[in-house]
VMD Tcl script that draws the C-alpha trace (Angstrom):
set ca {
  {-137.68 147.41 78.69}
  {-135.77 145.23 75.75}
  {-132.07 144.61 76.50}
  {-130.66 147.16 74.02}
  {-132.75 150.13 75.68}
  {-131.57 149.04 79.11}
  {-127.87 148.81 78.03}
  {-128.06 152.52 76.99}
  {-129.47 153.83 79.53}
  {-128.44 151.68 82.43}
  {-124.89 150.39 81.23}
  {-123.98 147.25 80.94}
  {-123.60 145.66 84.58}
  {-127.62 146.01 84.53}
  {-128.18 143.42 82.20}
  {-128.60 139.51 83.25}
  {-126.21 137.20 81.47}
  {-129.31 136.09 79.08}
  {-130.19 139.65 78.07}
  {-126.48 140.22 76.82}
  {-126.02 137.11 75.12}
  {-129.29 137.75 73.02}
  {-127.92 141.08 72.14}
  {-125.03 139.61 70.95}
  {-126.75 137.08 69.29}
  {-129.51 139.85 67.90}
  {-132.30 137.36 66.49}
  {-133.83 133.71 67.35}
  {-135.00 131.62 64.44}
  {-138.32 130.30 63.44}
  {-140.00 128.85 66.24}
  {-137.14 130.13 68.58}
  {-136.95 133.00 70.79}
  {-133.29 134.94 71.31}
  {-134.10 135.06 75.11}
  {-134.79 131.50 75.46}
  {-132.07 130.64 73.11}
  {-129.98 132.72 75.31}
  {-130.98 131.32 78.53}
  {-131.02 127.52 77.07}
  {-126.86 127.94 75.81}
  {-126.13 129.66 79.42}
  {-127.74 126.42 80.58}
  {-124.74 124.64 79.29}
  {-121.82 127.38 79.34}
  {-120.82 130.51 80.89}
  {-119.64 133.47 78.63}
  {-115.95 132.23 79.40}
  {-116.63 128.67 78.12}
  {-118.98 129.88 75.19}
  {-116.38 132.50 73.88}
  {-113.96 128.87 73.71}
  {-116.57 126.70 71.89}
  {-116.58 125.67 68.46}
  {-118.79 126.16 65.65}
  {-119.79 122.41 66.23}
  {-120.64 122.77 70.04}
  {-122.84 125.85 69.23}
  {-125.02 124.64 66.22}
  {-126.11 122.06 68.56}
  {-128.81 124.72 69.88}
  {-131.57 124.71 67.59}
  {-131.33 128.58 66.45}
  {-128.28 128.83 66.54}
  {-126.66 128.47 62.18}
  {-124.53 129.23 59.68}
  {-126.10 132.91 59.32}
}
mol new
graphics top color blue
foreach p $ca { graphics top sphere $p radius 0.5 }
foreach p [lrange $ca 0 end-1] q [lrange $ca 1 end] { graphics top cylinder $p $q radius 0.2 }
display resetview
């Protein structure tokens, strides 16, 4: 079951941290998956730290851009 589908019919606290970042972060990029993207910036932050990043920290992560 994709993250979306879960989150409506399970509520939130049944996603993992990964699942609810890449909804929040909707796509990858070329050559990059959202869930791995996900689980590759939770590598480095929690949702507290990433909500105080700057643009500059994130773009660091290849699939994460401007768009």
């Amino acid at each position: 079951m994709m993250p979306r589908e879960k989150l409506v019919k399970f509520g939130v606290d049944s996603l993992e941290d990964f699942e609810l970042l890449a909804i929040l972060l909707r796509t990858g990029s070329c050559g990059v998956d959202v869930f791995d993207l996900s689980k590759k910036i939770l590598s480095e932050f929690n949702f507290r730290e990433i909500s105080q990043k700057s643009y500059a920290d994130l773009i660091k992560f290849k699939g994460i851009s401007f768009a």
